[in-house]
Structures are given as C-alpha cells and as structure tokens.
N, CA, C and O atoms as a Maestro MAE file, in Angstrom:
{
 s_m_m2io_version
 :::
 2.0.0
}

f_m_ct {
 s_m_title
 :::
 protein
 m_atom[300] {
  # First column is atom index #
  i_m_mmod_type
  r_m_x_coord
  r_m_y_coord
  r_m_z_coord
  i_m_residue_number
  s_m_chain_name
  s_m_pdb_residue_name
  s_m_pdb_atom_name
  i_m_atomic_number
  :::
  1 25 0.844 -1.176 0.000 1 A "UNK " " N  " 7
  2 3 0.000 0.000 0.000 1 A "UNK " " CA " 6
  3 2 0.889 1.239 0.000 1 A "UNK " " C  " 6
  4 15 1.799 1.172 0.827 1 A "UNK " " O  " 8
  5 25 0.842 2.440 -0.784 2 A "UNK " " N  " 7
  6 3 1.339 3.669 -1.001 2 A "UNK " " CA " 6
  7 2 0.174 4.283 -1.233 2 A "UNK " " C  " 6
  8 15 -0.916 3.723 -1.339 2 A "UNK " " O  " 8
  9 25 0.487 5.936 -1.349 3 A "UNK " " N  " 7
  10 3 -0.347 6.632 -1.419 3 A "UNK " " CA " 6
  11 2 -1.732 6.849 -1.303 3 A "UNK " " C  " 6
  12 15 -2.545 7.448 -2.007 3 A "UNK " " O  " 8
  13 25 -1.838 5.989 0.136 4 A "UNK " " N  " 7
  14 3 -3.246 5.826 0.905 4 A "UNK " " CA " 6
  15 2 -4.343 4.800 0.133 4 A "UNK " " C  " 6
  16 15 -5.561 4.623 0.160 4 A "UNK " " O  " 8
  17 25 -2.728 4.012 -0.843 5 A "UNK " " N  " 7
  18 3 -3.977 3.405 -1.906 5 A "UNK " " CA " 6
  19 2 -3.779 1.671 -1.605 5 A "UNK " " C  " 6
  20 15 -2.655 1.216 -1.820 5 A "UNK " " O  " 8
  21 25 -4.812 0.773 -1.138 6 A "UNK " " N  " 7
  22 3 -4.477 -1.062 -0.842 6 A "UNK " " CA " 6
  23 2 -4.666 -1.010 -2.036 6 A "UNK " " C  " 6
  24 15 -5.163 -0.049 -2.623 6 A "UNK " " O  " 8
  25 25 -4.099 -2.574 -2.792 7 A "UNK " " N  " 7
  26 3 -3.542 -3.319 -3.770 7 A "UNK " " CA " 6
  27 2 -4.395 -4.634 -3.279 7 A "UNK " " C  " 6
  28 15 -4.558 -5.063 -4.421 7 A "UNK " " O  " 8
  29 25 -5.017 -5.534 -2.520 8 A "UNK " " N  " 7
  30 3 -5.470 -6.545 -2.398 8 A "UNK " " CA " 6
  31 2 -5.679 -7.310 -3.452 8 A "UNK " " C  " 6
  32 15 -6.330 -6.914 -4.419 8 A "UNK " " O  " 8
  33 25 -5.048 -8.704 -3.356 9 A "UNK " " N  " 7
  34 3 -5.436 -9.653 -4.587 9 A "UNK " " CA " 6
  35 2 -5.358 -10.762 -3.751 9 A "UNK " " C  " 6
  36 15 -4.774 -10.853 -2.671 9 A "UNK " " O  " 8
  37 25 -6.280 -11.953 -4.615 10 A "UNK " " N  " 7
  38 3 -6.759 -12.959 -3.948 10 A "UNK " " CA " 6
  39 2 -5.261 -13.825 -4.050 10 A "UNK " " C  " 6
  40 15 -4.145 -13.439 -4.397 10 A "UNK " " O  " 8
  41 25 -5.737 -15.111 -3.607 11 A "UNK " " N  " 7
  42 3 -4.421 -16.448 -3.326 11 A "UNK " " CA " 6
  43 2 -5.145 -17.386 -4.360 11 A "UNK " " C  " 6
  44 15 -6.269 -17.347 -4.861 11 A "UNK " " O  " 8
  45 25 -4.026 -18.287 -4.497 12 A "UNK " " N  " 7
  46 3 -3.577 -19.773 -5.007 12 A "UNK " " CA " 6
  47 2 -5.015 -20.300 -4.973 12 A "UNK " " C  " 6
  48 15 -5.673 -20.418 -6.007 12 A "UNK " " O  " 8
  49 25 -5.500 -20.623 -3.722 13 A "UNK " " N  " 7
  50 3 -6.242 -21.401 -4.028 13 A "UNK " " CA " 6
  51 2 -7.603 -21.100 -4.280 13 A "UNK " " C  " 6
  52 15 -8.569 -21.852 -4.151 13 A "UNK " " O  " 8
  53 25 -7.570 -19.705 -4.719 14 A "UNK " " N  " 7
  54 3 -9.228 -19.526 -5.554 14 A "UNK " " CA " 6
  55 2 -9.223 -19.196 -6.698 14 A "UNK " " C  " 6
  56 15 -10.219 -18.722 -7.245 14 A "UNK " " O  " 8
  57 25 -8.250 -19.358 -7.203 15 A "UNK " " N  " 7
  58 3 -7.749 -19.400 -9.316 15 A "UNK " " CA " 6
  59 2 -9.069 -19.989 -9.763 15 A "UNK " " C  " 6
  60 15 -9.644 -19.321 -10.623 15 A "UNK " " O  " 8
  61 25 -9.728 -21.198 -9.330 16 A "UNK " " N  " 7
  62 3 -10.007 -21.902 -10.287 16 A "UNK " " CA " 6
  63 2 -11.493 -21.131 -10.125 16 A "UNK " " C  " 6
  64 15 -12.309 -21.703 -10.848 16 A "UNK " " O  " 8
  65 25 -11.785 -20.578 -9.766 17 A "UNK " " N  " 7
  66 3 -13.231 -19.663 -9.814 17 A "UNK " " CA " 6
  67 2 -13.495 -18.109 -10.558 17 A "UNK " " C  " 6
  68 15 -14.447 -17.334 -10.646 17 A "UNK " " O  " 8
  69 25 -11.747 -18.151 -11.136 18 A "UNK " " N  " 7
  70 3 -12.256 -17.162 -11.760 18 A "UNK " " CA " 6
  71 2 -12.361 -16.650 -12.911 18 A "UNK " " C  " 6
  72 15 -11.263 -16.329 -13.365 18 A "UNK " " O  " 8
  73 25 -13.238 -16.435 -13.590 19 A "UNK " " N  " 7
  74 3 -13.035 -16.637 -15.541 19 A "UNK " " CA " 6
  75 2 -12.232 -15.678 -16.533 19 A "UNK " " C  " 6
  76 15 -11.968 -15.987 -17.695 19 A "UNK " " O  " 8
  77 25 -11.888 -14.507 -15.940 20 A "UNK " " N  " 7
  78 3 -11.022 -13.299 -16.421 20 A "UNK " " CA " 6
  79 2 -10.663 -12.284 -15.166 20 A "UNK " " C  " 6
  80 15 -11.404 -11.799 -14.310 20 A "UNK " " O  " 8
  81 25 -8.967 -12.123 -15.427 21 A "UNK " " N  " 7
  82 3 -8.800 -10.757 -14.537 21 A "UNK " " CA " 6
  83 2 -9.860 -9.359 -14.449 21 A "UNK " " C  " 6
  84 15 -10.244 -8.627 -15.361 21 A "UNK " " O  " 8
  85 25 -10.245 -9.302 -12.509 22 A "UNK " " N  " 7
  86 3 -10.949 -8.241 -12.989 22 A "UNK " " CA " 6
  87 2 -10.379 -6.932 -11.789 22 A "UNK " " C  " 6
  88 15 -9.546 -7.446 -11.043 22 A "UNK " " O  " 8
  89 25 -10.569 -5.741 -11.513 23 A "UNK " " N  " 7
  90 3 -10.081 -5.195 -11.201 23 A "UNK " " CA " 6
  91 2 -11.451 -4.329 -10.529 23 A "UNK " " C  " 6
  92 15 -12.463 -3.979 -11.136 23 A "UNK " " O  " 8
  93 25 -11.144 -4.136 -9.206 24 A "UNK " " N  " 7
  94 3 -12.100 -3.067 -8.372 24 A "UNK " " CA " 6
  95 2 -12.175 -1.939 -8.208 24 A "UNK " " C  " 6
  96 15 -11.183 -1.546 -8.821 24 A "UNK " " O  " 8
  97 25 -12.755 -0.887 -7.718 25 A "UNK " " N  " 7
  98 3 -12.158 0.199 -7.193 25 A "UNK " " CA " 6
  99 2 -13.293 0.973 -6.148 25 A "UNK " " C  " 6
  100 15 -14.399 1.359 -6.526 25 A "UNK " " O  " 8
  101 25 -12.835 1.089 -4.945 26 A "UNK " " N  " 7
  102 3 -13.541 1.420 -3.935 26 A "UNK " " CA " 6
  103 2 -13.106 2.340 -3.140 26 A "UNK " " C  " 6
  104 15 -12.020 2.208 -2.577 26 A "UNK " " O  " 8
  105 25 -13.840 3.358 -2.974 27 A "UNK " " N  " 7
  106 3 -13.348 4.914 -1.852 27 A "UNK " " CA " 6
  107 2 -13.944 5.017 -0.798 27 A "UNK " " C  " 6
  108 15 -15.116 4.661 -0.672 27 A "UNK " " O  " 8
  109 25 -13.353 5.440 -0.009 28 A "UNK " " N  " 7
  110 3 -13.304 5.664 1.627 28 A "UNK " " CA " 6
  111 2 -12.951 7.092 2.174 28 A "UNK " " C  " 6
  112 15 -12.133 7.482 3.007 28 A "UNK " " O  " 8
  113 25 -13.999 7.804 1.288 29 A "UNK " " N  " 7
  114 3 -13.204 9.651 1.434 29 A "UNK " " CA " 6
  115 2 -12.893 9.894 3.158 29 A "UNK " " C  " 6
  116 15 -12.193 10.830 3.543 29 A "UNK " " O  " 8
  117 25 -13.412 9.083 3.927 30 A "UNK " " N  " 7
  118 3 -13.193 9.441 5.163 30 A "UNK " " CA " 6
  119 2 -11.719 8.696 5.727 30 A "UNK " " C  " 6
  120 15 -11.081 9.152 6.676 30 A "UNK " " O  " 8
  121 25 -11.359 7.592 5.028 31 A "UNK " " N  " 7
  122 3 -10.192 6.585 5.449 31 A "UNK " " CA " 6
  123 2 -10.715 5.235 6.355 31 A "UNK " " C  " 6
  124 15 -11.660 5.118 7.136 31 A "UNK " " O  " 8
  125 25 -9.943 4.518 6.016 32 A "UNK " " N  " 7
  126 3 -9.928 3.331 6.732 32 A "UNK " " CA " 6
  127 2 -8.948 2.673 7.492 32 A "UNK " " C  " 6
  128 15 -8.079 3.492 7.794 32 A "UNK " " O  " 8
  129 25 -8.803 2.006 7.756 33 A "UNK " " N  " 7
  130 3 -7.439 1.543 8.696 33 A "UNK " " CA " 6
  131 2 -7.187 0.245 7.904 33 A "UNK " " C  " 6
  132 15 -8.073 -0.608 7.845 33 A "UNK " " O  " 8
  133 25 -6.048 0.086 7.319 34 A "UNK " " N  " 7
  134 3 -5.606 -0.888 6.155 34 A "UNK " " CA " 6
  135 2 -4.391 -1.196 6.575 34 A "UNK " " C  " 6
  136 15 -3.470 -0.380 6.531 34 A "UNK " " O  " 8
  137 25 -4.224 -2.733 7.146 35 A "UNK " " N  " 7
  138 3 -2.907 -3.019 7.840 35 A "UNK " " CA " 6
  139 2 -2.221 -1.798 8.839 35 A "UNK " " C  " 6
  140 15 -1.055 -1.439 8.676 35 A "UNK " " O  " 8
  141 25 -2.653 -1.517 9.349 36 A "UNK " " N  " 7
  142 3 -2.029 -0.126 10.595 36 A "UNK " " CA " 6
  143 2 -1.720 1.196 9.507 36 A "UNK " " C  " 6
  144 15 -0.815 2.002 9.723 36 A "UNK " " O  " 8
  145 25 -2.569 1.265 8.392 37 A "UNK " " N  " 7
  146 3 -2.274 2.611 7.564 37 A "UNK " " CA " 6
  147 2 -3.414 3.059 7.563 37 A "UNK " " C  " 6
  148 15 -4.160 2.360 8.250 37 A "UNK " " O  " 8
  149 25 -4.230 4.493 6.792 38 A "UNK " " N  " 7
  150 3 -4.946 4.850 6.757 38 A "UNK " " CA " 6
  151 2 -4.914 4.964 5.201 38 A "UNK " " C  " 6
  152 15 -4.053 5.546 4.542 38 A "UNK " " O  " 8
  153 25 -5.960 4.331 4.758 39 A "UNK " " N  " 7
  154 3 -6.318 4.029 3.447 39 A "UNK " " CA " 6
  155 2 -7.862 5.008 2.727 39 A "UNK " " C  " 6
  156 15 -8.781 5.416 3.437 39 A "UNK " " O  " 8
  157 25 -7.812 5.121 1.803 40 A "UNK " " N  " 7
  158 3 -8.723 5.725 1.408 40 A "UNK " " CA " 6
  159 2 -9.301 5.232 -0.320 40 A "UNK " " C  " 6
  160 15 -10.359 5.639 -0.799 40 A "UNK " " O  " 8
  161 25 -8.517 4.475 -0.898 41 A "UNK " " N  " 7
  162 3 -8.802 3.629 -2.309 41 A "UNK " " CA " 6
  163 2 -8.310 2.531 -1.877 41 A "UNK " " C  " 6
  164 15 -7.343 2.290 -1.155 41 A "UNK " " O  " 8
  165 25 -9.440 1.576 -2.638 42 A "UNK " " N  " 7
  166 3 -8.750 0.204 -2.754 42 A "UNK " " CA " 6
  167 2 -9.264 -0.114 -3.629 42 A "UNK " " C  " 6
  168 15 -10.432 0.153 -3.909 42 A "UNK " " O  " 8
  169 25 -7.952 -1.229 -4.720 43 A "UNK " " N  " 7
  170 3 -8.271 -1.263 -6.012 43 A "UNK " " CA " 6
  171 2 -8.095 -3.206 -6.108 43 A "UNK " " C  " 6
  172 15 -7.234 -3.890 -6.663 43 A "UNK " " O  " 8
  173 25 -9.193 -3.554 -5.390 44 A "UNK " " N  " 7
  174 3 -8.656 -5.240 -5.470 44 A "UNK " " CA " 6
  175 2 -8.617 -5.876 -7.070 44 A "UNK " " C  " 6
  176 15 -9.131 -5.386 -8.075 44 A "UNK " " O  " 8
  177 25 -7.886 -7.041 -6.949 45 A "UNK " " N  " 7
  178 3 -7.294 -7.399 -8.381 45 A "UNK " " CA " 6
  179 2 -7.555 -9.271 -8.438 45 A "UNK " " C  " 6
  180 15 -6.642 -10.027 -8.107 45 A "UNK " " O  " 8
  181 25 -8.764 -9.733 -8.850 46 A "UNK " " N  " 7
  182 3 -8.641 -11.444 -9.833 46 A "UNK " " CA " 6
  183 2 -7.724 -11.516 -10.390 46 A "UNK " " C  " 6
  184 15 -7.115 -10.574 -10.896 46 A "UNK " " O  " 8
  185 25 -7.432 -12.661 -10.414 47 A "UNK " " N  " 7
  186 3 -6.971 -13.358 -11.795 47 A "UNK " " CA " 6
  187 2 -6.889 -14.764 -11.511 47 A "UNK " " C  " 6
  188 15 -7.227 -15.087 -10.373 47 A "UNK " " O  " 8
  189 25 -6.607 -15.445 -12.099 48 A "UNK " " N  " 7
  190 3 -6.505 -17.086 -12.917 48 A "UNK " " CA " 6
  191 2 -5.276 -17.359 -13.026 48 A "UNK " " C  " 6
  192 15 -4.919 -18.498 -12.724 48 A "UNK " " O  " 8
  193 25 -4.252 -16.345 -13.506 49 A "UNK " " N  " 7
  194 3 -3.035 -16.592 -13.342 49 A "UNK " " CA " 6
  195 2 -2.448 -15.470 -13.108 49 A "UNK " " C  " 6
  196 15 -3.113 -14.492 -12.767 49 A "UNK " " O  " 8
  197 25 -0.657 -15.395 -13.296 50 A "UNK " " N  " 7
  198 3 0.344 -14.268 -12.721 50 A "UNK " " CA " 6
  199 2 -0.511 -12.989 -13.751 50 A "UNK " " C  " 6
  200 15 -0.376 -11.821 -13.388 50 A "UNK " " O  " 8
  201 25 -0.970 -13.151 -14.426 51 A "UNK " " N  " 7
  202 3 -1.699 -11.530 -15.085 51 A "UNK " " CA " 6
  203 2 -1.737 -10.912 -13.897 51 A "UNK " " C  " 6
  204 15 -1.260 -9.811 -14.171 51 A "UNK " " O  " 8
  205 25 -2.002 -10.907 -12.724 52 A "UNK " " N  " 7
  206 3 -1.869 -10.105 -11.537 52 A "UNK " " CA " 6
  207 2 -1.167 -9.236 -11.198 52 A "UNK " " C  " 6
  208 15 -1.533 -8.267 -10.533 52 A "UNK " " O  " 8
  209 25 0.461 -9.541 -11.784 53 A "UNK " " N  " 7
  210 3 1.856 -9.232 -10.981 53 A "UNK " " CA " 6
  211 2 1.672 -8.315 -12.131 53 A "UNK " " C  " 6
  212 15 1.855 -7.166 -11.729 53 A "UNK " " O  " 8
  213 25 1.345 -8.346 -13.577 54 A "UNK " " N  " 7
  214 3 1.352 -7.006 -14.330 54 A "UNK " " CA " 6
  215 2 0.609 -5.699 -14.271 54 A "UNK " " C  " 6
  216 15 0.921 -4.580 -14.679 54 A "UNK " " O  " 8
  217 25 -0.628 -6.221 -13.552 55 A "UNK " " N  " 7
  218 3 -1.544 -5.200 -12.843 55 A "UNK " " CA " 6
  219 2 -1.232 -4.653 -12.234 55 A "UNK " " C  " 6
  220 15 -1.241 -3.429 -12.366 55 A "UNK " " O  " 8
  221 25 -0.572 -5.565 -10.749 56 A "UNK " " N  " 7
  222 3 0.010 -4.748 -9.888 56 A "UNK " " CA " 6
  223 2 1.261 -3.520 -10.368 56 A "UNK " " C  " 6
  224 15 1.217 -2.330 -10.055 56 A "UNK " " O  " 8
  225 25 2.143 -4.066 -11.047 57 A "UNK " " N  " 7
  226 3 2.905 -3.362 -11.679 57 A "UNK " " CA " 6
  227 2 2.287 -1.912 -12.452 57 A "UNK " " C  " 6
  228 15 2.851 -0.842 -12.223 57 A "UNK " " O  " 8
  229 25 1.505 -1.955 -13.056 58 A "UNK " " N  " 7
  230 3 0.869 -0.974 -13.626 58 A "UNK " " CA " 6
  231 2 0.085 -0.448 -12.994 58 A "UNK " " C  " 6
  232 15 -0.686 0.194 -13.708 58 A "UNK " " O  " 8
  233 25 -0.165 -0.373 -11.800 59 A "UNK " " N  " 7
  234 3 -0.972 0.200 -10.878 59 A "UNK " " CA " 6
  235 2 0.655 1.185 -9.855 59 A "UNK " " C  " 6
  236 15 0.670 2.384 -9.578 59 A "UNK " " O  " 8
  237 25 1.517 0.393 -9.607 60 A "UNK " " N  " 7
  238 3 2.655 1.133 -8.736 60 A "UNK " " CA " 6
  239 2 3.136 2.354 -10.440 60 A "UNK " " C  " 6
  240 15 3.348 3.527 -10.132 60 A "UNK " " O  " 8
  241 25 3.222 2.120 -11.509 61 A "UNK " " N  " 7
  242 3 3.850 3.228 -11.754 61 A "UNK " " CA " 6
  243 2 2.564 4.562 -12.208 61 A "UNK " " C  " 6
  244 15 2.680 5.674 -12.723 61 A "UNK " " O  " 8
  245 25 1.524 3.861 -11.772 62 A "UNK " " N  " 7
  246 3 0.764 5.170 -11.836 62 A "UNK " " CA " 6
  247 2 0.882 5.811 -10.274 62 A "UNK " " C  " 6
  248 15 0.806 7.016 -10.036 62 A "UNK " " O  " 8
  249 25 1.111 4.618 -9.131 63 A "UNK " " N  " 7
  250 3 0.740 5.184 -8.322 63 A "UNK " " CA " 6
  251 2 2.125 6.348 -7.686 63 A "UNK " " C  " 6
  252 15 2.120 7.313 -6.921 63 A "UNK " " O  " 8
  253 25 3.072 5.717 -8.380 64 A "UNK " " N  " 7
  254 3 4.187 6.351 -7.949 64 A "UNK " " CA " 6
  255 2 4.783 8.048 -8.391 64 A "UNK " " C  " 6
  256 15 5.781 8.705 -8.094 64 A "UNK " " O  " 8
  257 25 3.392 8.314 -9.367 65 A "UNK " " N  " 7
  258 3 3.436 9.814 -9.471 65 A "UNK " " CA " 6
  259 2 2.646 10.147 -7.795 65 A "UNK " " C  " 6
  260 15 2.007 9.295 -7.176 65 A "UNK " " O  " 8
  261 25 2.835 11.230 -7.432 66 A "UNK " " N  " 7
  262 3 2.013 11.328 -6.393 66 A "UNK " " CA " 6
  263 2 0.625 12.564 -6.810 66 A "UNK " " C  " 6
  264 15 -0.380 12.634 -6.103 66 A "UNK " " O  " 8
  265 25 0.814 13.359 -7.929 67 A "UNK " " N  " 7
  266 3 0.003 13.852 -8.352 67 A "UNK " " CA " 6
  267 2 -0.842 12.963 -9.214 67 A "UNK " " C  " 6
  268 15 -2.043 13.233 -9.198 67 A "UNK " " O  " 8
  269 25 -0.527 12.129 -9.835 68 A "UNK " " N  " 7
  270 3 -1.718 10.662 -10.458 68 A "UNK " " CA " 6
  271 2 -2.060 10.273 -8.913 68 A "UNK " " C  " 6
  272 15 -3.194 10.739 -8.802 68 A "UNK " " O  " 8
  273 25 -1.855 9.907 -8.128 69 A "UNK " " N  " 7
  274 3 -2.177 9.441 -6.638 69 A "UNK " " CA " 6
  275 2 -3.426 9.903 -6.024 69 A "UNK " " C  " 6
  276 15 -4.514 9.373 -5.801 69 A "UNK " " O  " 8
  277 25 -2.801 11.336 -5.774 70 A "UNK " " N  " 7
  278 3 -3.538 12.311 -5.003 70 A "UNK " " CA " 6
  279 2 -5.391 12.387 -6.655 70 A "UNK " " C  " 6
  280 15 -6.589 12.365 -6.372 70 A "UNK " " O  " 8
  281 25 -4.823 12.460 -7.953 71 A "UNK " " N  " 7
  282 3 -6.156 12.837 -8.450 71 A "UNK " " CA " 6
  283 2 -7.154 11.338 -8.633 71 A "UNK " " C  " 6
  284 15 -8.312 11.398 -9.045 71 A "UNK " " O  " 8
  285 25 -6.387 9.863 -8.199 72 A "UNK " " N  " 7
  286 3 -6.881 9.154 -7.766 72 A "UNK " " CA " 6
  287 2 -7.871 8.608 -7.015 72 A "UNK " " C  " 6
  288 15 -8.814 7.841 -7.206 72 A "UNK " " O  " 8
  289 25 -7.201 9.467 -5.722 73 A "UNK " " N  " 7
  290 3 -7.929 9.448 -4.361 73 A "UNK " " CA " 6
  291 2 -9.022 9.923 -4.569 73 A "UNK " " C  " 6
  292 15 -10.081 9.316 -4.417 73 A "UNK " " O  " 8
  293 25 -8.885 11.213 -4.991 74 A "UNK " " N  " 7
  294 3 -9.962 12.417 -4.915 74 A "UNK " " CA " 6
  295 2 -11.104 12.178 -6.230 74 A "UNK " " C  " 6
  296 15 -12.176 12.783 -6.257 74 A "UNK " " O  " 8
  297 25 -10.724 11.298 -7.187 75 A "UNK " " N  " 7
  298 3 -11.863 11.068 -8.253 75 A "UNK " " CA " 6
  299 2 -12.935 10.900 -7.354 75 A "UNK " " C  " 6
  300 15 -14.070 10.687 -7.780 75 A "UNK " " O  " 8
  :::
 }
 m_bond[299] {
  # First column is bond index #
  i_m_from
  i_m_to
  i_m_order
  :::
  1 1 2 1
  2 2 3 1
  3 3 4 2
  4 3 5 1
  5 5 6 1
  6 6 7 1
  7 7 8 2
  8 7 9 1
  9 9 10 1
  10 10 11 1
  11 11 12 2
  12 11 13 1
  13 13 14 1
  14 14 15 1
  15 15 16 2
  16 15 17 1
  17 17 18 1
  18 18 19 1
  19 19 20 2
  20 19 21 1
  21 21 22 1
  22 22 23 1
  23 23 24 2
  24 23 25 1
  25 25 26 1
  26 26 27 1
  27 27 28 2
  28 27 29 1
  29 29 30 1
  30 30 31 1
  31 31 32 2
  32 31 33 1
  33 33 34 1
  34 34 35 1
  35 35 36 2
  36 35 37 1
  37 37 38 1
  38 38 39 1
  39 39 40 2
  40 39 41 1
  41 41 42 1
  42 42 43 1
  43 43 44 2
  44 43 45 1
  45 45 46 1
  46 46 47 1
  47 47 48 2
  48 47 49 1
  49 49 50 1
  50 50 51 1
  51 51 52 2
  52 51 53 1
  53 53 54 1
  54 54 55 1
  55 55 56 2
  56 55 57 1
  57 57 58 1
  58 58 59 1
  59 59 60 2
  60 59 61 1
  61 61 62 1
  62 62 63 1
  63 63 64 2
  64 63 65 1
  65 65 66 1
  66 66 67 1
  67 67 68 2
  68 67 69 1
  69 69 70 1
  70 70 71 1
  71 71 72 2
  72 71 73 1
  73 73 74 1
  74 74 75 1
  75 75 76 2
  76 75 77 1
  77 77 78 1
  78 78 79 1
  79 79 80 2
  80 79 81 1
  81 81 82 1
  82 82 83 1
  83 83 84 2
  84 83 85 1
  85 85 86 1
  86 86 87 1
  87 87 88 2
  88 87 89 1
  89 89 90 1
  90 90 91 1
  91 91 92 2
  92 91 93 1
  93 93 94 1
  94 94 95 1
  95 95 96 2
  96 95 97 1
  97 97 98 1
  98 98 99 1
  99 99 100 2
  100 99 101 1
  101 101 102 1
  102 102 103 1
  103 103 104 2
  104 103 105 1
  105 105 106 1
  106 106 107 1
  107 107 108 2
  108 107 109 1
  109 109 110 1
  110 110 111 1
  111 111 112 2
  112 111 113 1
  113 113 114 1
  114 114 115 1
  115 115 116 2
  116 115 117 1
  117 117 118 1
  118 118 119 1
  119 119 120 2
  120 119 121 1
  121 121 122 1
  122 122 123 1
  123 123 124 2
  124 123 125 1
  125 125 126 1
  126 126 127 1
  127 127 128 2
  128 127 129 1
  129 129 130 1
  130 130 131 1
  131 131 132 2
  132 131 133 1
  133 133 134 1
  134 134 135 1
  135 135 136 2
  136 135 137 1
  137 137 138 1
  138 138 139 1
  139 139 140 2
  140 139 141 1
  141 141 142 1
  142 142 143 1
  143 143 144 2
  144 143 145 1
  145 145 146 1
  146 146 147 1
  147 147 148 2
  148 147 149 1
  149 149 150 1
  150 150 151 1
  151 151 152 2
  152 151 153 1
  153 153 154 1
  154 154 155 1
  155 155 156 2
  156 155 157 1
  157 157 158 1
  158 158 159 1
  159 159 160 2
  160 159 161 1
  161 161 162 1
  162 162 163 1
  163 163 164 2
  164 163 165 1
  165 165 166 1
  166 166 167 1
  167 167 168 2
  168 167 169 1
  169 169 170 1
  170 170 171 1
  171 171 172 2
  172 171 173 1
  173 173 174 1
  174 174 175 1
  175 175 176 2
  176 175 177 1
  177 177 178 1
  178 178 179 1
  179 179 180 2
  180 179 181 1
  181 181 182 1
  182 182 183 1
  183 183 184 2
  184 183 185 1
  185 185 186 1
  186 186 187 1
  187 187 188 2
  188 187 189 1
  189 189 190 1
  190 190 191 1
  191 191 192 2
  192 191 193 1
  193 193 194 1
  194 194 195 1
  195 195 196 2
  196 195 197 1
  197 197 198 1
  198 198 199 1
  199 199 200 2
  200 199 201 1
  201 201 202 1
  202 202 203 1
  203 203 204 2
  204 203 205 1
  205 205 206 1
  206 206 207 1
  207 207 208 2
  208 207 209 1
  209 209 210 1
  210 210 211 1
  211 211 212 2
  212 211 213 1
  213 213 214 1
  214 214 215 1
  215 215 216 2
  216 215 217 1
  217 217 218 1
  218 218 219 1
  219 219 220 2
  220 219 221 1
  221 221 222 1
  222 222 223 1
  223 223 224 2
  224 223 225 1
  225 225 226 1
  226 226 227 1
  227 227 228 2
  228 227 229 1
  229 229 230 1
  230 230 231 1
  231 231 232 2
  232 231 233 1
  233 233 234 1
  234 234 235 1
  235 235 236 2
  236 235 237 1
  237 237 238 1
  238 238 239 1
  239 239 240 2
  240 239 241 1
  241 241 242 1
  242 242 243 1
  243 243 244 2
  244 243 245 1
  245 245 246 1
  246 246 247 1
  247 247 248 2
  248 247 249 1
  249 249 250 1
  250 250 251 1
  251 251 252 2
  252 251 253 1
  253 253 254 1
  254 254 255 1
  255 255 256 2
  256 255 257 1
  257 257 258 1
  258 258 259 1
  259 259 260 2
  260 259 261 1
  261 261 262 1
  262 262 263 1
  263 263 264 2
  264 263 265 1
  265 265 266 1
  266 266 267 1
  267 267 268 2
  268 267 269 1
  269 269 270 1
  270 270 271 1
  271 271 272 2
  272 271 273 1
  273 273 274 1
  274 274 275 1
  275 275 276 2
  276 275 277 1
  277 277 278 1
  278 278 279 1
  279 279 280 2
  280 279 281 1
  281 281 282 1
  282 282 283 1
  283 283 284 2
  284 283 285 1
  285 285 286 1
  286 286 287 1
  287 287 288 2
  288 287 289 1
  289 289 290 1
  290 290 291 1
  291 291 292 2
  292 291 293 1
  293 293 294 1
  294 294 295 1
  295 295 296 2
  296 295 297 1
  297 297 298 1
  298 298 299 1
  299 299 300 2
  :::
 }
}
C-alpha cells in the first residue's frame, strides 16, 4: 500500500473460480485503517493466473506519481 492506496489480490487457491482478470475500485473519502495505515482507495485485483503481478505493476507506476495518486484518491 502507497499513497493511501491497498492493492489486495486474492491467493492460489481460488484461481479456479475465476473466468477473467478483474479489477475493483472502492473509496473511503473518510479513510480506513488498512494493515495499521490509513487508506482511502482500494483497487482489489482477480486473476486465474500471474496476469496479476502485471496489474500490480501498472498500478505502482501510476501510483508512484504522487500527483496521479492524489487525483486518484480524490476522483
């Protein structure tokens, strides 16, 4: 988690339930408490296979502008 934003993706053993990567997105304009952080987006992530690790990836270099971040949050 960076920029007040969770990444959550499922495990191993619920692959087989799922028919295409899909991707969430949920706001908390007030914050939440996300592993001892205060969170305010969360963008959970399916998949079936490693397609995940490219999501995730493409989710850190947006998130790693902090002005893409911040107009994130605030959409």
């Amino acid at each position: 988690m960076g920029e007040g934003v969770a990444i959550p993706h499922g495990v191993d053993e619920v692959r087989d339930h799922i028919d295409k990567a899909t991707l969430g997105f949920l706001q908390f304009p007030e914050g939440v408490e996300w592993d001892r952080n205060i969170c305010t987006v969360v963008i959970p992530i399916a998949s079936s296979s490693d397609e995940h690790l490219e999501i995730m990836a493409a989710l850190a270099r947006i998130l790693s502008n902090p002005e893409t971040a911040r107009q994130l949050r605030e959409a």
